[in-house]
N, C-alpha and C positions, 0 to 999 in steps of 0.2 A: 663698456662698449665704445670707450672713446677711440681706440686705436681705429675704430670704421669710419671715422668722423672728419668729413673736409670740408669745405667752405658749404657746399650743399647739403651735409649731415650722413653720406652714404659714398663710400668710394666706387664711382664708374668704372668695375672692371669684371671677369669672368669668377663665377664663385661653383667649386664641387660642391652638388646637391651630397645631402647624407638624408638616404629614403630606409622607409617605415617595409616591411615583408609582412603578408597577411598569408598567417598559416589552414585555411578552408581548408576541410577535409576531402576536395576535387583537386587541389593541386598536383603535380607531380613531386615524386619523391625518391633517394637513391639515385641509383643510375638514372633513373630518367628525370630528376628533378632541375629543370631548363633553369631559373632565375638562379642557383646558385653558382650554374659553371658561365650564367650569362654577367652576372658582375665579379666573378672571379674572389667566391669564398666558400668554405669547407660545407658540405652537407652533412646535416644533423641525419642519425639513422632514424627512418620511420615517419618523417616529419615530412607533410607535405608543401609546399611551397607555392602557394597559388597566383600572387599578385604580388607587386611590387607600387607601391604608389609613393609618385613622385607631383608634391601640391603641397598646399597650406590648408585642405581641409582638416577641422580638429581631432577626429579622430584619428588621424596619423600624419601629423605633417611633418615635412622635409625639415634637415636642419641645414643651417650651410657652416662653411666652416673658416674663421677669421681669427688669423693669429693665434692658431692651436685651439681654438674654443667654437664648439657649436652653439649656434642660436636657431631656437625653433624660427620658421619661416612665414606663422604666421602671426608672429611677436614680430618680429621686423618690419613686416607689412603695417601694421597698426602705426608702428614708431615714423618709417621713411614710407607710407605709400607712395608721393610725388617719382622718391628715385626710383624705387625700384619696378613700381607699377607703370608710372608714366600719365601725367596729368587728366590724360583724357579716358583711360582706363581706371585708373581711383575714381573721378567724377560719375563714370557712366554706372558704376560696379559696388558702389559705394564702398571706398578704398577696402577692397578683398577681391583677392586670384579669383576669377569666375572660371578656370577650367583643373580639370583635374586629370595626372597624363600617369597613366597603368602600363608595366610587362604583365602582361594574365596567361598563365599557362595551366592547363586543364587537361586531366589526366582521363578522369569522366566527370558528367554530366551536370552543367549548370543547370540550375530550375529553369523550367518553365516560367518567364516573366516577362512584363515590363514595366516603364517608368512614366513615370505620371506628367504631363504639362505643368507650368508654374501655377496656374491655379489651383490643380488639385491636389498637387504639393501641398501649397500652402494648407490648403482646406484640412490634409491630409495628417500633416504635422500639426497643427492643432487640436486635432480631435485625436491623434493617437503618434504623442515625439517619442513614444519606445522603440516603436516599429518605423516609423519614420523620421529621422533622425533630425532633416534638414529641410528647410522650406522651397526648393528650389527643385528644378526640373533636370534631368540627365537624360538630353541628347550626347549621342557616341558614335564613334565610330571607330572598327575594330579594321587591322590590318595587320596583315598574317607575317610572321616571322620566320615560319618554314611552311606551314600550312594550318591550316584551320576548318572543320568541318562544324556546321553548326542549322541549326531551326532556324527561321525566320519568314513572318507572314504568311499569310492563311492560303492556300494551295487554290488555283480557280476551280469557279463550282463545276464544271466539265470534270476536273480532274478527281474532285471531293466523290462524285457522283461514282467516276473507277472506283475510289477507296473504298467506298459503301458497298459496291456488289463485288472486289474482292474478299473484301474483310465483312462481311454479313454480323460479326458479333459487333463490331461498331456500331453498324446501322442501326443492328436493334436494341441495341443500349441505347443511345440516342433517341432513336425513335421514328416508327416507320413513318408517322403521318407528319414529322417534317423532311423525312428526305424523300418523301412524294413531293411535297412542294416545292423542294429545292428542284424537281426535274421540270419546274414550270419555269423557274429562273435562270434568262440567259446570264452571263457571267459580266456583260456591258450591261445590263437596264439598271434603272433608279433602284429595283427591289434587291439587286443582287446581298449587299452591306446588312440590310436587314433581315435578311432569312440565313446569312453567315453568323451572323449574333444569335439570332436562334438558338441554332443549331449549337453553335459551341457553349449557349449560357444551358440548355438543356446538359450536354456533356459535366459542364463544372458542377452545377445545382444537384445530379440526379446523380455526383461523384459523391456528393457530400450526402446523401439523405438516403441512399442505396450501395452500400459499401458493399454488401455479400454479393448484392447482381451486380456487381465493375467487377469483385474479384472472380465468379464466375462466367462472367465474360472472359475476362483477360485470360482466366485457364483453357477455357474453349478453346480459345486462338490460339493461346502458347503450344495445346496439342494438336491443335490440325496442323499446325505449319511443320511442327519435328515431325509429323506421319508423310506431310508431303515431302519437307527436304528441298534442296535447291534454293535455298533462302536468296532473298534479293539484300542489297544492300540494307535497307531502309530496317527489313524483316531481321537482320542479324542485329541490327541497333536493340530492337527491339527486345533479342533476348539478354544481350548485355546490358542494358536498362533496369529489367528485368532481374537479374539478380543482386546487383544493389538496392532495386525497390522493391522485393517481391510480392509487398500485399497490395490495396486497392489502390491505387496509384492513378489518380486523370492523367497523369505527364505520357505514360502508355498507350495510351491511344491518341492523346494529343499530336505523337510524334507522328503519324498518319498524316493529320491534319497540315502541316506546315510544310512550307518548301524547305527542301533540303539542300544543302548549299556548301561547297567546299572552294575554299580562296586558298589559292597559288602564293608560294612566295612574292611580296609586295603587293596584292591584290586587297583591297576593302571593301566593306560594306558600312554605310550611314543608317543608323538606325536612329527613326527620331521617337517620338514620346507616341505611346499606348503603340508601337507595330510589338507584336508576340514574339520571343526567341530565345531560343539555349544554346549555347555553347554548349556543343557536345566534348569537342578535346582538338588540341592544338596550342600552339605558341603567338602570342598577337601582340601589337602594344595599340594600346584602344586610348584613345582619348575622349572626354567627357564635359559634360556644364560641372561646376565643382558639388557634386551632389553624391549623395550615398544611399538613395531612393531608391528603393525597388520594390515591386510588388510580386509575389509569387503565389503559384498556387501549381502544386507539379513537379514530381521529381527533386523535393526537398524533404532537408525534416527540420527545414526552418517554419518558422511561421508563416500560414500562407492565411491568403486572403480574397476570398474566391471572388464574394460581393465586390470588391472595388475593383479586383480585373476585369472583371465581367464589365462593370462600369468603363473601365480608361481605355479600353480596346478602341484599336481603329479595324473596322473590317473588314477594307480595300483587298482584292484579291488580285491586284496587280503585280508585274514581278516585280521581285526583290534586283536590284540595278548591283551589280559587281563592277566596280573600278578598278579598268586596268591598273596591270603592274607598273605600265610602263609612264605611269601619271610621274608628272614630280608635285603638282599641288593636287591634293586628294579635294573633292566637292563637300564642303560641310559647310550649306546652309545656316549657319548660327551665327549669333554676334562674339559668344562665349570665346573662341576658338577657332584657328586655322593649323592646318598640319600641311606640310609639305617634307620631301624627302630631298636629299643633298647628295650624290655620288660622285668622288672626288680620286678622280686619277693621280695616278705618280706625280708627285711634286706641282699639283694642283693648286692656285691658290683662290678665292672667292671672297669677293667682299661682299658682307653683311649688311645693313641699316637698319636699325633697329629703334622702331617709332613707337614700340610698347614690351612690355619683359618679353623674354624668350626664354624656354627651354630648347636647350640641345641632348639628343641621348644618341651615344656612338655605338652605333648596333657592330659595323665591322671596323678593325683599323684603328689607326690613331689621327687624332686631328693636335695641331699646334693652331690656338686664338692667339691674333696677335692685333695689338693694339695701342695708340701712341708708340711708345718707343720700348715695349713688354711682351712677354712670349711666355705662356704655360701651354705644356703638353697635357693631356687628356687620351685617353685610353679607350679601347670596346667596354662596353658596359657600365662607363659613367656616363652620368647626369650632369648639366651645367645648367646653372642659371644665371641668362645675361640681362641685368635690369637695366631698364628703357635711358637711365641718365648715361650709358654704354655710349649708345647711338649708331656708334660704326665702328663694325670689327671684321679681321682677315681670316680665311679657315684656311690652314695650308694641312698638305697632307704628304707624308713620307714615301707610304705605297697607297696602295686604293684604299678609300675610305668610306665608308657608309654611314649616313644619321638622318637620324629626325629634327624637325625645328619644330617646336609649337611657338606661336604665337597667338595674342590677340588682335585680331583683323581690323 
């Protein structure tokens, strides 16, 4: 490793990420398989291609690449945190990447889930590091690459109350004598949060203890609706759901429950720890706390874990806030992580400063880094990691250019 090696132990310049592809069986695949035509390599037949992750978490970290040879990314962090993390991000972080920056493309439907606060991480991976890998919390935020339709947060009770005397088999799975009480609660008072909990820990508990009444339910509804016809959007999900899940599945009616939500090209959403949400299908690149925590329970045939979502849940039935496209720094409340977007006209140039690492990922275009008295081109669909001993660097661009910057804030 000595050819990396200068008076500060790490050469200050731009380095090609070489990232880890996670083949989940939601991915897309073939012709529509987006992360293969988006960094520009051959598609495996039949193989789906879900995520793309670009970080130093261990089970997939980046490598970079120095003088023909790859080094794992977070073997180098260990060795140079100072350079390449930058003094006051090793300190705070304790020298490790605290974010972790995804292409996630979804063919169909991610679980039902979400992720836990740092406490119950912690709590979480102690009592159980199979299913919870890592002790740390995963706030995210996902931002649509062509579009993105997906669940997120629990519908207000005005509107849960429509759902219940459209969909009558919900209700009465659930259960009549809380969604009486639910028509006592206005959607602002203190009680609203706890008869929302209720209501949905009745849904999870009475999924797990009453398999034949959910699937007799769900048949109920699956035939009124093909007798009526005219399907609404929400109701066509439903039956496509539906055929990848077809036995007792909570995720099915859960879909009811949540706002349904579709982002625009460069549009996001921040989703922080215990808010409820699936990606149903779409191209995103999400960025995260570096964590691989998640809790499901719904429309998986992973392990789910009904008790602790029932626990981590926030029950707020406020709306879910979409971020214009036309933001360049997206809003993500965290220390972890800042994202912003960079759109760079014909023979554009922009200078950088760079107070802690950075990722760069070239969604359109090419960009040229240029720095001291050196110049590497970069391409759409790579990754770059410019570590914090950098400082300052120029993005010039040939024709239009588009990318992402994560940094730590």
């Amino acid at each position: 490793m000595n050819k990396m090696k200068n008076e500060s132990g790490f050469l200050p310049k731009p380095y090609l990420l070489h990232n880890e592809i996670q083949n989940y069986k939601w991915g897309t695949k073939n012709d529509k398989a987006f992360i293969p035509r988006f960094i520009g390599i051959a598609t495996e037949k039949d193989l789906p291609y879900a995520e793309l992750w670009m970080g130093a978490h261990p089970k997939a970290p980046s490598r970079i690449e120095i003088d023909g040879e790859r080094y794992l990314l977070n073997r180098l962090i260990e060795k140079y945190p100072l350079e390449i993390l930058g003094e006051a991000v090793a300190g705070k972080f304790d020298k490790k990447l605290p974010f972790l920056f995804k292409v996630l493309s979804a063919n169909e439907a991610l679980s039902i889930q979400a992720h836990p606060n740092k406490q119950q991480a912690a709590a979480l991976h102690t009592l159980d590091p199979e299913h919870y890998p890592d002790d740390n919390h995963k706030p995210e935020i996902a931002i649509a690459l062509d579009e993105l339709l997906a669940l997120a947060g629990f519908q207000p009770i005005s509107t849960l109350l429509t759902v219940f005397q459209r969909y009558p088999e919900i209700a009465a799975f659930i259960g009549e004598d809380i969604v009486a009480e639910m028509r006592k609660v206005r959607n602002d008072s203190p009680e609203a949060s706890e008869i929302v909990k209720r209501m949905f820990s009745a849904l999870m508990y009475k999924s797990q203890t009453h398999k034949e009444a959910l699937l007799a339910a769900i048949e109920s509804l699956s035939n009124r609706l093909t007798e009526k016809g005219g399907l609404s959007e929400r109701e066509k999900i439903f039956f496509e759901l539906r055929e990848t899940y077809p036995g007792a599945d909570s995720g099915l009616f859960s879909l009811f429950l949540l706002n349904l939500i579709r982002l625009k090209k460069g549009e996001a959403v921040f989703l922080n720890a215990g808010i409820p949400h699936a990606y149903l299908k779409g191209n995103i690149v999400e960025c995260m706390a570096n964590s691989d925590n998640v809790v499901r329970a719904g429309l998986t045939p992973k392990f789910q874990d009904v008790k602790t979502l029932v626990d981590i849940l926030t029950y707020e039935t406020t709306p879910i806030t979409i971020q214009a496209a036309s933001r360049n720094k997206y809003d993500t409340p965290v220390p972890e992580f800042a994202i912003e977007q960079i759109k760079l006209d014909a023979e554009a140039i922009k200078t950088v400063e760079a107070t802690s690492i950075q990722f760069l990922l070239i969604v359109d275009g090419g960009v040229s880094i240029q720095w001291k008295n050196e110049t590497v081109d970069f391409q759409k669909g790579q990754a770059v990691l410019i570590p914090a001993s950098l400082k300052r660097y120029h993005l010039k661009s040939a024709g239009k250019a588009n990318l992402f910057l994560v940094q730590v804030p």
